[in-house]
PDB file of N, CA, C and O in Angstrom:
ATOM      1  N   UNK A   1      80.242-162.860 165.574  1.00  0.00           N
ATOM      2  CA  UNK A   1      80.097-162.912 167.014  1.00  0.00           C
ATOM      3  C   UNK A   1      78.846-162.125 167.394  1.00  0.00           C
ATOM      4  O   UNK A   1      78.730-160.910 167.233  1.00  0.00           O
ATOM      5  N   UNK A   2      77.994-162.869 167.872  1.00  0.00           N
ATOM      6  CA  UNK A   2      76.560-162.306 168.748  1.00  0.00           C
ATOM      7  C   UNK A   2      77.239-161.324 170.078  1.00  0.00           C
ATOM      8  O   UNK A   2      78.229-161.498 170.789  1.00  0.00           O
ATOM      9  N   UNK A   3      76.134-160.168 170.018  1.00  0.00           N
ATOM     10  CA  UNK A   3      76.502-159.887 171.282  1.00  0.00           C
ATOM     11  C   UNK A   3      76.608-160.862 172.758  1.00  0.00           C
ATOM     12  O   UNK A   3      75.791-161.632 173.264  1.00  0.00           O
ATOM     13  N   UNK A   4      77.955-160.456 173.167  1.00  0.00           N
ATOM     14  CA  UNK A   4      77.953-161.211 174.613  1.00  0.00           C
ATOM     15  C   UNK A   4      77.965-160.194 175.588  1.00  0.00           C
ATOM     16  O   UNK A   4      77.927-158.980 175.388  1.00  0.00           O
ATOM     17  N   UNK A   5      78.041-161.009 177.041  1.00  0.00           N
ATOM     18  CA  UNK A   5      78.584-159.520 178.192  1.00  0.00           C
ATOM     19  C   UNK A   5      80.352-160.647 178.597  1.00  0.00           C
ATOM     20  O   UNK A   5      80.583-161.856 178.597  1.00  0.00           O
ATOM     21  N   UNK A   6      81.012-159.680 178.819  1.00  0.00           N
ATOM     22  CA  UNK A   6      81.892-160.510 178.900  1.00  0.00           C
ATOM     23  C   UNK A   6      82.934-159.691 180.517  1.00  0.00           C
ATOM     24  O   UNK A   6      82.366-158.829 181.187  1.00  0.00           O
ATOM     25  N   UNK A   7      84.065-160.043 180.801  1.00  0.00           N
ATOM     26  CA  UNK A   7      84.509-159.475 181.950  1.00  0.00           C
ATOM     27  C   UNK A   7      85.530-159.862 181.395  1.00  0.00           C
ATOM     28  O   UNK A   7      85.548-160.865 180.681  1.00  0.00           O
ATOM     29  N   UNK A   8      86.689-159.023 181.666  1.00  0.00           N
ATOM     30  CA  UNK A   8      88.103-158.451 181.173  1.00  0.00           C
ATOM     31  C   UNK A   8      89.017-158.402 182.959  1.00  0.00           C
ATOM     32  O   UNK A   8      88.884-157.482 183.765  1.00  0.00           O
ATOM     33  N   UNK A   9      89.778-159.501 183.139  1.00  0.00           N
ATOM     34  CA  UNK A   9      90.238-158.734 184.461  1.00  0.00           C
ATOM     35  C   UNK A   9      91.584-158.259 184.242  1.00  0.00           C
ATOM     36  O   UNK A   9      92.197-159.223 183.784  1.00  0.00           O
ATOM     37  N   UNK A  10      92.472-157.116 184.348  1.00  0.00           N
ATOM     38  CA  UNK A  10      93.447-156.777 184.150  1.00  0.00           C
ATOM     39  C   UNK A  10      93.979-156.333 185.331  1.00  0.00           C
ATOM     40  O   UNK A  10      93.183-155.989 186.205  1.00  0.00           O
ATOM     41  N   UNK A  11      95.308-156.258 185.572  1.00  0.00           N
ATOM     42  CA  UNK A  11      96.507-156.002 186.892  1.00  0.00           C
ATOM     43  C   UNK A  11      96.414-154.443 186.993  1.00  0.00           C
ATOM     44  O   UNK A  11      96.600-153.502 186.221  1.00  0.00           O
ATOM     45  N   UNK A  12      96.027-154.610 188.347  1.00  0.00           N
ATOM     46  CA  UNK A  12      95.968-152.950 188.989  1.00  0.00           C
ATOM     47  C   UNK A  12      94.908-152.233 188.920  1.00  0.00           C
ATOM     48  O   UNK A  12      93.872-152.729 188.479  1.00  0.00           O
ATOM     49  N   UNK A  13      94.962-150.928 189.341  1.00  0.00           N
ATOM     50  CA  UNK A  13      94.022-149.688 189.023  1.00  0.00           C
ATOM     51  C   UNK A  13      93.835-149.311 188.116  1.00  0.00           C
ATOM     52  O   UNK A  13      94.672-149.522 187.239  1.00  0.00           O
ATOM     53  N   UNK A  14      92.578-148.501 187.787  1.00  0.00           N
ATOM     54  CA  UNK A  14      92.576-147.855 186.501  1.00  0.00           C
ATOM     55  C   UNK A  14      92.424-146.486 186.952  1.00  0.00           C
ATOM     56  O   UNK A  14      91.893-146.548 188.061  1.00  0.00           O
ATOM     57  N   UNK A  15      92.641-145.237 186.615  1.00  0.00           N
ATOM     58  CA  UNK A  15      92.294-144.063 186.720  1.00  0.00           C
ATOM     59  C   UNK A  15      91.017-143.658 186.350  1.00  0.00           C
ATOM     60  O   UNK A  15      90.228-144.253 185.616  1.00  0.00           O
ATOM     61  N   UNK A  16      90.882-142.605 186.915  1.00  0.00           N
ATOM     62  CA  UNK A  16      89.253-142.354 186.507  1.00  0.00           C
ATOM     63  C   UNK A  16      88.982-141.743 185.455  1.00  0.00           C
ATOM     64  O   UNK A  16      87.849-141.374 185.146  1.00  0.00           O
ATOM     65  N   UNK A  17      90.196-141.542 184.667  1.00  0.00           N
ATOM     66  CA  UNK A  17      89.363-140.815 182.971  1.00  0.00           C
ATOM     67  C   UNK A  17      89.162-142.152 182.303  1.00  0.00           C
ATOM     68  O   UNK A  17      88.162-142.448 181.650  1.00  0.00           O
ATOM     69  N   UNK A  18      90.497-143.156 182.585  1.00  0.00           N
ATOM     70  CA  UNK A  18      90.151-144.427 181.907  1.00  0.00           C
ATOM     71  C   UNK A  18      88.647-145.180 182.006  1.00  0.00           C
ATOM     72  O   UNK A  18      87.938-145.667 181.126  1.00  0.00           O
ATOM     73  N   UNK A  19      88.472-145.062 183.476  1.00  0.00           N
ATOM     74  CA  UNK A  19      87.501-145.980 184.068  1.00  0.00           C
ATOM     75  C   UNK A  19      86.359-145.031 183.077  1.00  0.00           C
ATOM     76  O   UNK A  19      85.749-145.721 182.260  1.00  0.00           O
ATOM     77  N   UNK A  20      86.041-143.618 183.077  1.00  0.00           N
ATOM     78  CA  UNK A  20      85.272-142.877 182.157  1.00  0.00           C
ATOM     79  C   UNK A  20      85.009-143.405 181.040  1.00  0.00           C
ATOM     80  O   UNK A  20      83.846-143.538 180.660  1.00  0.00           O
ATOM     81  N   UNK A  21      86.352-143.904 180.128  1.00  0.00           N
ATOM     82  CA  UNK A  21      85.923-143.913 179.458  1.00  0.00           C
ATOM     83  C   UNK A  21      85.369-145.370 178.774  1.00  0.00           C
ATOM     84  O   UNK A  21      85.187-145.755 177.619  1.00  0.00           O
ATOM     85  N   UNK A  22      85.209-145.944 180.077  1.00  0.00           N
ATOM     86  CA  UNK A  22      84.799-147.156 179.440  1.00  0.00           C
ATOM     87  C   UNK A  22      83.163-147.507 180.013  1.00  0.00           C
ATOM     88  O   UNK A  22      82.781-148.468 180.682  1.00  0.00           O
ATOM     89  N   UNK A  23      82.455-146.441 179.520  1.00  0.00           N
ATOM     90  CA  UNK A  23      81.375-146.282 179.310  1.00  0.00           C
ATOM     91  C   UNK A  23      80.583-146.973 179.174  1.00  0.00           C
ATOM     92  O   UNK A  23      80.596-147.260 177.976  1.00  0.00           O
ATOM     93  N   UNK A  24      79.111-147.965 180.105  1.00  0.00           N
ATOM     94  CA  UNK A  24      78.247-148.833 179.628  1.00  0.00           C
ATOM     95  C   UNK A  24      79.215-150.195 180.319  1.00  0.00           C
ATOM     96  O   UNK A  24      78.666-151.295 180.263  1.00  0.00           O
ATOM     97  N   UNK A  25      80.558-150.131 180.929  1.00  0.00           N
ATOM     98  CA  UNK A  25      80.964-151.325 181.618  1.00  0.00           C
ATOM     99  C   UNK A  25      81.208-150.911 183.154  1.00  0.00           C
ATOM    100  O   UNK A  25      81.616-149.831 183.581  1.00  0.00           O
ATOM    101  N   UNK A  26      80.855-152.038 183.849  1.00  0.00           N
ATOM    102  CA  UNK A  26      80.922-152.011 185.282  1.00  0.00           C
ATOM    103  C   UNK A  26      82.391-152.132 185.470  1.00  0.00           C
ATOM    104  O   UNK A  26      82.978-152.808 184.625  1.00  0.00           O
ATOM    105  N   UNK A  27      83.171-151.537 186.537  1.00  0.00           N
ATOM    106  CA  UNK A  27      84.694-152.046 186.995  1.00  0.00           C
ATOM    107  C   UNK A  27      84.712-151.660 188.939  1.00  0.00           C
ATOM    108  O   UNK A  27      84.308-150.792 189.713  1.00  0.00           O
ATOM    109  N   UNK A  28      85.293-152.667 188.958  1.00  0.00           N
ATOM    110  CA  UNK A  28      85.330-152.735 190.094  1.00  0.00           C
ATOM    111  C   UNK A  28      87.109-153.466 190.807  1.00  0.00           C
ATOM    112  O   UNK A  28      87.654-154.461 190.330  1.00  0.00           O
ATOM    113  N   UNK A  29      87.551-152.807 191.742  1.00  0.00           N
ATOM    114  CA  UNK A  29      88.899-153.440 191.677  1.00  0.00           C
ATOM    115  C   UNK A  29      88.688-154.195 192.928  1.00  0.00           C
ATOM    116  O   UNK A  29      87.927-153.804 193.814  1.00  0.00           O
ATOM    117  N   UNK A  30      89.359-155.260 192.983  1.00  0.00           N
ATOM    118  CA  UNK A  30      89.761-156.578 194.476  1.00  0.00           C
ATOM    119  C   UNK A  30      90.792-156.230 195.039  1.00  0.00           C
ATOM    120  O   UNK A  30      91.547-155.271 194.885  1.00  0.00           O
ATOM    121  N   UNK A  31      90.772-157.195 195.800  1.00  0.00           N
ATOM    122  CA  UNK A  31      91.854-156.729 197.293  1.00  0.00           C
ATOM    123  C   UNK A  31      92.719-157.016 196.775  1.00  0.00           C
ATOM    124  O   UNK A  31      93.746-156.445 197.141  1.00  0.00           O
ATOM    125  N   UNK A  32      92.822-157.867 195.835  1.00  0.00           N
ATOM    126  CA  UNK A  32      94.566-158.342 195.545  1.00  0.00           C
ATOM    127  C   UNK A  32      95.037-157.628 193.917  1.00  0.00           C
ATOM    128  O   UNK A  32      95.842-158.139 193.140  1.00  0.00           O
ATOM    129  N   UNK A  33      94.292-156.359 193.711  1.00  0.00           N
ATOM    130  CA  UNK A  33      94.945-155.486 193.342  1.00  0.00           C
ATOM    131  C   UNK A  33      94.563-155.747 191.217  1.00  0.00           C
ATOM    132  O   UNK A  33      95.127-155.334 190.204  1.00  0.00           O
ATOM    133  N   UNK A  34      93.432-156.560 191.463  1.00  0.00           N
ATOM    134  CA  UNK A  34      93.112-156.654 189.870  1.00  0.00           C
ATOM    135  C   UNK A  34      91.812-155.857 189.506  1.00  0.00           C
ATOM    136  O   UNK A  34      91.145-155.924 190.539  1.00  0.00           O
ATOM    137  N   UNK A  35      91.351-155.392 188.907  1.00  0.00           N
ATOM    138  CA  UNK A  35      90.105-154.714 188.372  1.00  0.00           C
ATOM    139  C   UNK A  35      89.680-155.752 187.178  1.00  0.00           C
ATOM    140  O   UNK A  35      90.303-156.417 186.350  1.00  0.00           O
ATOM    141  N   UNK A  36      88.276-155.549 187.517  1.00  0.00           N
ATOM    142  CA  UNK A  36      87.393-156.660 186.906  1.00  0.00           C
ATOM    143  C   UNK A  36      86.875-155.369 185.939  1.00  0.00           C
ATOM    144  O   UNK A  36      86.828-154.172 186.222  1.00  0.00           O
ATOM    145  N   UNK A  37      86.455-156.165 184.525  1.00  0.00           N
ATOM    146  CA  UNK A  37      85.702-155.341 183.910  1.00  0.00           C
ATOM    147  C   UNK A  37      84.642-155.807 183.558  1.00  0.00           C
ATOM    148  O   UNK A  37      84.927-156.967 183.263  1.00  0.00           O
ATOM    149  N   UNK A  38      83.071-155.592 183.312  1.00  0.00           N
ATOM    150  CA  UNK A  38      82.232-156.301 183.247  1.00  0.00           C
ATOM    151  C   UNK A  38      81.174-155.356 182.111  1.00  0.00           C
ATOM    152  O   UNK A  38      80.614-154.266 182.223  1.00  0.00           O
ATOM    153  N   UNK A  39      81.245-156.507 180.875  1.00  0.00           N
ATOM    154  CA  UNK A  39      80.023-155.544 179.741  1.00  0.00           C
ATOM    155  C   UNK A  39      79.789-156.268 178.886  1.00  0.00           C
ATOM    156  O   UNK A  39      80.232-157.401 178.697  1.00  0.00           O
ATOM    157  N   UNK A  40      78.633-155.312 177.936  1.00  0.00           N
ATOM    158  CA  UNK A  40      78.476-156.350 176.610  1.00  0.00           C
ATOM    159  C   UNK A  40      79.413-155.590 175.666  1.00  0.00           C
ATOM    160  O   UNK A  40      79.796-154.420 175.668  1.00  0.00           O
ATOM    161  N   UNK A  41      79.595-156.353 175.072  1.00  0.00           N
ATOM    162  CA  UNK A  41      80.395-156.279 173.776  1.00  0.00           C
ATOM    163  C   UNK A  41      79.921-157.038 172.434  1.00  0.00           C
ATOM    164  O   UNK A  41      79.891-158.262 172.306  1.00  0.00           O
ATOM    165  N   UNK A  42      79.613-156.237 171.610  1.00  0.00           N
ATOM    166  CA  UNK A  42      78.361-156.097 170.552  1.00  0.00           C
ATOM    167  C   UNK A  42      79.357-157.059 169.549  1.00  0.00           C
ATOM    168  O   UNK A  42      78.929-158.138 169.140  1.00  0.00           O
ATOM    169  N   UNK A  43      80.562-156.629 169.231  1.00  0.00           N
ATOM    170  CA  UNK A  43      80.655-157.952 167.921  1.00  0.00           C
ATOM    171  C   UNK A  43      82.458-158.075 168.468  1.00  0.00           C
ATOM    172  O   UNK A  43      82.775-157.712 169.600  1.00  0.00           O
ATOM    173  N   UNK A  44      83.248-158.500 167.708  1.00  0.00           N
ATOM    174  CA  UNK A  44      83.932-159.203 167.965  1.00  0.00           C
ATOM    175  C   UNK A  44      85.240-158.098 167.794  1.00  0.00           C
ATOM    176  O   UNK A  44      86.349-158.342 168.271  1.00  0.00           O
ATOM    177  N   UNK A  45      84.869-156.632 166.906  1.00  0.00           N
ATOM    178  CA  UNK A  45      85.848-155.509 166.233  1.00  0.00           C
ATOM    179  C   UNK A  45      85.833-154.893 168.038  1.00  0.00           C
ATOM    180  O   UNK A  45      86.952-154.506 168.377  1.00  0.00           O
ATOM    181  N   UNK A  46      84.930-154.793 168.967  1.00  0.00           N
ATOM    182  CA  UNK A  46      84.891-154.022 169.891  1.00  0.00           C
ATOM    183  C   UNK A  46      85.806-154.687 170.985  1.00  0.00           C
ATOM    184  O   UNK A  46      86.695-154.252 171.718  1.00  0.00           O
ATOM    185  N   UNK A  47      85.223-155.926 170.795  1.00  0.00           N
ATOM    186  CA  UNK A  47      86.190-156.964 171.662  1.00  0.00           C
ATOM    187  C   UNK A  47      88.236-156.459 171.515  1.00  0.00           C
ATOM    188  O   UNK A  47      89.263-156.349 172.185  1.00  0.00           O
ATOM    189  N   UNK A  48      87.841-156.360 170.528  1.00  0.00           N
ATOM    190  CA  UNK A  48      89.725-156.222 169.862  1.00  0.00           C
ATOM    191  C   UNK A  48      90.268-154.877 169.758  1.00  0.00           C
ATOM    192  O   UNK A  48      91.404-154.480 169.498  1.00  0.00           O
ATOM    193  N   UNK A  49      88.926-154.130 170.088  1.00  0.00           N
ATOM    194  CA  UNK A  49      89.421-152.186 170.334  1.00  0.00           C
ATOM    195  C   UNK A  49      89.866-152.324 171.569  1.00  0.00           C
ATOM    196  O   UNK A  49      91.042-152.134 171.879  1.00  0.00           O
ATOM    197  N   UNK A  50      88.739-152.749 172.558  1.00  0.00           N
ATOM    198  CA  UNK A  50      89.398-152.762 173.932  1.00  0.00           C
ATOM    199  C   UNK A  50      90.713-153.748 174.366  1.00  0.00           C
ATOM    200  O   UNK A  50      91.548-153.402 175.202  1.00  0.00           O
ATOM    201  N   UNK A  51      90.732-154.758 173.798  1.00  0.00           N
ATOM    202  CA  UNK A  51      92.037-155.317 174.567  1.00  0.00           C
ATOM    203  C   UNK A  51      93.245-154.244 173.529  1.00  0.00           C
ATOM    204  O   UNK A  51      93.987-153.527 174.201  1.00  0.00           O
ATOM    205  N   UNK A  52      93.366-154.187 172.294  1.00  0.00           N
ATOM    206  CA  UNK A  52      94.220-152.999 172.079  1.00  0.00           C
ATOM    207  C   UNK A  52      94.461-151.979 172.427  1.00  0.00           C
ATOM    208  O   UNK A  52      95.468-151.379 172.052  1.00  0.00           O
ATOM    209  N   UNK A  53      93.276-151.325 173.550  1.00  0.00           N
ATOM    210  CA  UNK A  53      93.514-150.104 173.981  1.00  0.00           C
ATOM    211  C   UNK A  53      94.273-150.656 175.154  1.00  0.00           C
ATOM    212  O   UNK A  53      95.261-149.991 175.465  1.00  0.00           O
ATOM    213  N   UNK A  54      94.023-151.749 175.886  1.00  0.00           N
ATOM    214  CA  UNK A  54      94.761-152.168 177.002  1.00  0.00           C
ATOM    215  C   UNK A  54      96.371-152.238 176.489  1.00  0.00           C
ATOM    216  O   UNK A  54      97.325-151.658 177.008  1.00  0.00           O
ATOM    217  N   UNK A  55      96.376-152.907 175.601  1.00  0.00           N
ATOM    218  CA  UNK A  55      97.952-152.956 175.263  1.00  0.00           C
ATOM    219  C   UNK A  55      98.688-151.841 175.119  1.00  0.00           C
ATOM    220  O   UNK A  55      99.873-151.604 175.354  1.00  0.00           O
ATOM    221  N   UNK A  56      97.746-151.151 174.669  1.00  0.00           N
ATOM    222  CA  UNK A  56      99.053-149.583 174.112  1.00  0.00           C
ATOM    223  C   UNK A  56      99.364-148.522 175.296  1.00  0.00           C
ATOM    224  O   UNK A  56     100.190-147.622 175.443  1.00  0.00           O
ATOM    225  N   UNK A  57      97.934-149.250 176.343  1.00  0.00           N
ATOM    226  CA  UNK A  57      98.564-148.387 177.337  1.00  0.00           C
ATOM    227  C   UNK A  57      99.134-149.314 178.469  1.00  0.00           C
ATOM    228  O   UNK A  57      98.744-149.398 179.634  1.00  0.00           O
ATOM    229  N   UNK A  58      99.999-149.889 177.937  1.00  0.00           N
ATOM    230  CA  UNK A  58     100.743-151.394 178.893  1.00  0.00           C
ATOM    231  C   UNK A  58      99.876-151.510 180.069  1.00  0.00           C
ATOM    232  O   UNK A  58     100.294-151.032 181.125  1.00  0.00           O
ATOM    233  N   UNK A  59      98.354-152.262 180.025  1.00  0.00           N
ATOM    234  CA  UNK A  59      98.064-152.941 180.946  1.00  0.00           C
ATOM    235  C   UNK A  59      97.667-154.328 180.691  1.00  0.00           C
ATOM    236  O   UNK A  59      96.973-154.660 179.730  1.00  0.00           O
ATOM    237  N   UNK A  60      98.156-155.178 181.635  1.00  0.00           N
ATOM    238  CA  UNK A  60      98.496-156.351 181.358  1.00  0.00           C
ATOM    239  C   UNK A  60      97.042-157.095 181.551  1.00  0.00           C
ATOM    240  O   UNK A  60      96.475-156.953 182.635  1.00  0.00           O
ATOM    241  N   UNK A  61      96.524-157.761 180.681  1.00  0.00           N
ATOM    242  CA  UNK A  61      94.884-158.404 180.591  1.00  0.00           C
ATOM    243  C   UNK A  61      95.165-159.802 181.646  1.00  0.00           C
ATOM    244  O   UNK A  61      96.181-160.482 181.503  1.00  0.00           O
ATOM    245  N   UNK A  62      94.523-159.995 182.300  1.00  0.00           N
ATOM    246  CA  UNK A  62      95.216-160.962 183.176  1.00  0.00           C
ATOM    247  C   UNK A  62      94.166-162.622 182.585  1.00  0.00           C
ATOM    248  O   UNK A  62      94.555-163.790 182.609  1.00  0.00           O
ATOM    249  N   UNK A  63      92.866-162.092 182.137  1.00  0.00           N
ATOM    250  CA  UNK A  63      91.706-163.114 181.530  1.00  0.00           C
ATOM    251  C   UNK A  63      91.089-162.490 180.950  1.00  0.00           C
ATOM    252  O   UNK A  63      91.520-161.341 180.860  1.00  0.00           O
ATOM    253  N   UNK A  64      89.666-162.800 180.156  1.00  0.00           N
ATOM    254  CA  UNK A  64      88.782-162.816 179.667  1.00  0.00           C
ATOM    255  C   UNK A  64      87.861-163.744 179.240  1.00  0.00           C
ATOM    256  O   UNK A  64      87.821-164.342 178.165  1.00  0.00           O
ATOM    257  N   UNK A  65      86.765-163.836 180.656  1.00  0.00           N
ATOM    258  CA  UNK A  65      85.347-165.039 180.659  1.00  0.00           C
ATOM    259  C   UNK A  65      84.502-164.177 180.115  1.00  0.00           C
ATOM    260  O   UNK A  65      84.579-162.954 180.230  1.00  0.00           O
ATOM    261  N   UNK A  66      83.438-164.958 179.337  1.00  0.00           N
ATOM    262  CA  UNK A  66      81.872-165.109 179.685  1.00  0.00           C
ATOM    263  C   UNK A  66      81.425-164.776 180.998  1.00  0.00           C
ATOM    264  O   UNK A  66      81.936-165.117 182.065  1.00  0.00           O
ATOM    265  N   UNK A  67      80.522-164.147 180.825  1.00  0.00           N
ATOM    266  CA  UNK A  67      79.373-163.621 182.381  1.00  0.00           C
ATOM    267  C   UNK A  67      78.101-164.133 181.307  1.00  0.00           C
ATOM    268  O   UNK A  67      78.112-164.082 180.077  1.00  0.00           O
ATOM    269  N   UNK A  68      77.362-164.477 181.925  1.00  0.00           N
ATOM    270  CA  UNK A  68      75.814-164.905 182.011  1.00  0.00           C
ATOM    271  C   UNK A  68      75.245-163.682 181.757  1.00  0.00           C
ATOM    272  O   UNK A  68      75.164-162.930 182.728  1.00  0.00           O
ATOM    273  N   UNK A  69      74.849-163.306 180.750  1.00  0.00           N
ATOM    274  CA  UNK A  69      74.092-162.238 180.471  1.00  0.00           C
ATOM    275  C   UNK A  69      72.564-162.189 181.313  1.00  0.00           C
ATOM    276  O   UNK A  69      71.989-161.105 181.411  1.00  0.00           O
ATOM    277  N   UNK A  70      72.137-163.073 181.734  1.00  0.00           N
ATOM    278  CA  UNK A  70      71.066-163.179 182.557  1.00  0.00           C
ATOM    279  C   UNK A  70      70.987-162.684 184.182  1.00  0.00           C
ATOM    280  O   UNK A  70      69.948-162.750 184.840  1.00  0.00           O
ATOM    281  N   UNK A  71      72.309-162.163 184.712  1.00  0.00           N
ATOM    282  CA  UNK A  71      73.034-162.382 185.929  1.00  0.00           C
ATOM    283  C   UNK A  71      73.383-160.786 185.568  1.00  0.00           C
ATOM    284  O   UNK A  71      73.338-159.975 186.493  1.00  0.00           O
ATOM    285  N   UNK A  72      73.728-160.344 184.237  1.00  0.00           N
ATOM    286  CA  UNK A  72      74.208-158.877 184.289  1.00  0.00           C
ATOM    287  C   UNK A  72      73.481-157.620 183.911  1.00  0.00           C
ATOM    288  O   UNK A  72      73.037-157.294 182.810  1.00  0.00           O
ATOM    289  N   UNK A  73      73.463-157.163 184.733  1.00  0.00           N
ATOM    290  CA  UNK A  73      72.582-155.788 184.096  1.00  0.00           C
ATOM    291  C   UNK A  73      72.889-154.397 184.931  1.00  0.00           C
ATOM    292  O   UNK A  73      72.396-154.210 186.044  1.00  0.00           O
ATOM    293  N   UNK A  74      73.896-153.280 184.174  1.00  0.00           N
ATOM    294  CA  UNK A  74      74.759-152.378 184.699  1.00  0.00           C
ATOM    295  C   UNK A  74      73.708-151.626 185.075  1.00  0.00           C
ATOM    296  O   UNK A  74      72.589-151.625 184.561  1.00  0.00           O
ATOM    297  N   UNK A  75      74.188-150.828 186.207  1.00  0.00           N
ATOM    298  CA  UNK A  75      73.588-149.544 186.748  1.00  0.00           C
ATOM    299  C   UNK A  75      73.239-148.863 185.734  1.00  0.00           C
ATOM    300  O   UNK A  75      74.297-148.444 185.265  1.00  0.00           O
ATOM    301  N   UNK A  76      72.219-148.423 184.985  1.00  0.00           N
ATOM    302  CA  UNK A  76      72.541-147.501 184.296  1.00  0.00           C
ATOM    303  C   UNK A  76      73.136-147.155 183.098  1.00  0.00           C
ATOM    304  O   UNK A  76      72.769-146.298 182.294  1.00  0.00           O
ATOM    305  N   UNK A  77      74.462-148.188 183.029  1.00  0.00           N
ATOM    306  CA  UNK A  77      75.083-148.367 181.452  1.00  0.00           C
ATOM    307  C   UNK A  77      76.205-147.178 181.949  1.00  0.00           C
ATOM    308  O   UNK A  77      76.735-146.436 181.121  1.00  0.00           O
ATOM    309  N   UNK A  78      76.439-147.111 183.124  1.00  0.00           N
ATOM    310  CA  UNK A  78      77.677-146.160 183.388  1.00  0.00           C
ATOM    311  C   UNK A  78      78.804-146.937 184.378  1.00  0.00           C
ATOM    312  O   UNK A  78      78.509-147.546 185.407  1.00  0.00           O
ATOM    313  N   UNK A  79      80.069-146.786 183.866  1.00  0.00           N
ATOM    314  CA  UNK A  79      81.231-147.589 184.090  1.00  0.00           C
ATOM    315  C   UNK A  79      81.413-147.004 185.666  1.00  0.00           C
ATOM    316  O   UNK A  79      81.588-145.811 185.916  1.00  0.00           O
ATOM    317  N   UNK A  80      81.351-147.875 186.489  1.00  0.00           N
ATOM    318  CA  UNK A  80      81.795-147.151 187.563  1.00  0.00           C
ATOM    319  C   UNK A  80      83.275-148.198 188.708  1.00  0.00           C
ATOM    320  O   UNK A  80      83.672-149.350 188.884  1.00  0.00           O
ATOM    321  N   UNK A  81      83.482-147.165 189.047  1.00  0.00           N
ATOM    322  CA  UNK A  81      84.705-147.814 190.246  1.00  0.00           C
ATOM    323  C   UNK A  81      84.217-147.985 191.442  1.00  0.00           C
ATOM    324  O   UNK A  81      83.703-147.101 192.127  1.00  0.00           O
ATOM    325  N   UNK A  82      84.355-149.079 191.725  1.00  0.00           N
ATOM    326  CA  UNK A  82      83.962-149.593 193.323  1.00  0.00           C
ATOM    327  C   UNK A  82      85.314-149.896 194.080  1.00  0.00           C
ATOM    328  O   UNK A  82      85.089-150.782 194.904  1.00  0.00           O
ATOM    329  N   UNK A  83      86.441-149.554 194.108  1.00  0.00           N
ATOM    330  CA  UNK A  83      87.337-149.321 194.587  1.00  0.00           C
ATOM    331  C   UNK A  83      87.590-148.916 195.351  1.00  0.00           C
ATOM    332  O   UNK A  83      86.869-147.951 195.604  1.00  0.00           O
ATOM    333  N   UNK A  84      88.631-149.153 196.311  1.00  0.00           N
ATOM    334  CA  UNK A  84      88.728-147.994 197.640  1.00  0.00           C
ATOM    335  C   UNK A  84      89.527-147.868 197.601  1.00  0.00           C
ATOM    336  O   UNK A  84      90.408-148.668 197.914  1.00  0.00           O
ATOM    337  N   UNK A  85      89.697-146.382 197.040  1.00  0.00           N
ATOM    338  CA  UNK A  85      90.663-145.278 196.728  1.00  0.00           C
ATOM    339  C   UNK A  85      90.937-144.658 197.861  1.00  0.00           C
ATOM    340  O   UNK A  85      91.714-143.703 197.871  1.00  0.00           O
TER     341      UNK A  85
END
């Protein structure tokens, strides 16, 4: 697997050590209560760290698309919450 950027949307909030620690991805949560995750993901072992880290801490992955790597380019490479907390 080539690097892609990909977006992860999972049910609910994330906290902010979580949201920390997902470092180099954009997140942002919607009105109807899902948080989008948005990054590259270098090979296919990273892909399968993060949805395992989702599982063990029971959050439920709701998808996972393709984003246009041409269309994405993070602040900075720092995960942030656009949420209204």
């Amino acid at each position: 697997m080539s690097p892609h950027v990909v977006e992860l949307v999972v049910r609910g909030r994330l906290g902010h050590e979580l949201i920390a620690a997902l470092d180099g991805f954009e997140v942002a949560t919607d009105e109807h209560g899902l948080t989008h995750i948005v990054g590259h993901v270098a090979d296919q072992a990273r892909l399968f760290g993060l949805l395992d880290m989702f599982d063990e801490l029971h959050i439920e992955v709701v998808s996972m698309n393709p984003v246009d790597p041409e269309g994405f380019s993070p602040d900075a490479g720092d995960a942030q919450d656009t949420s209204d907390s």
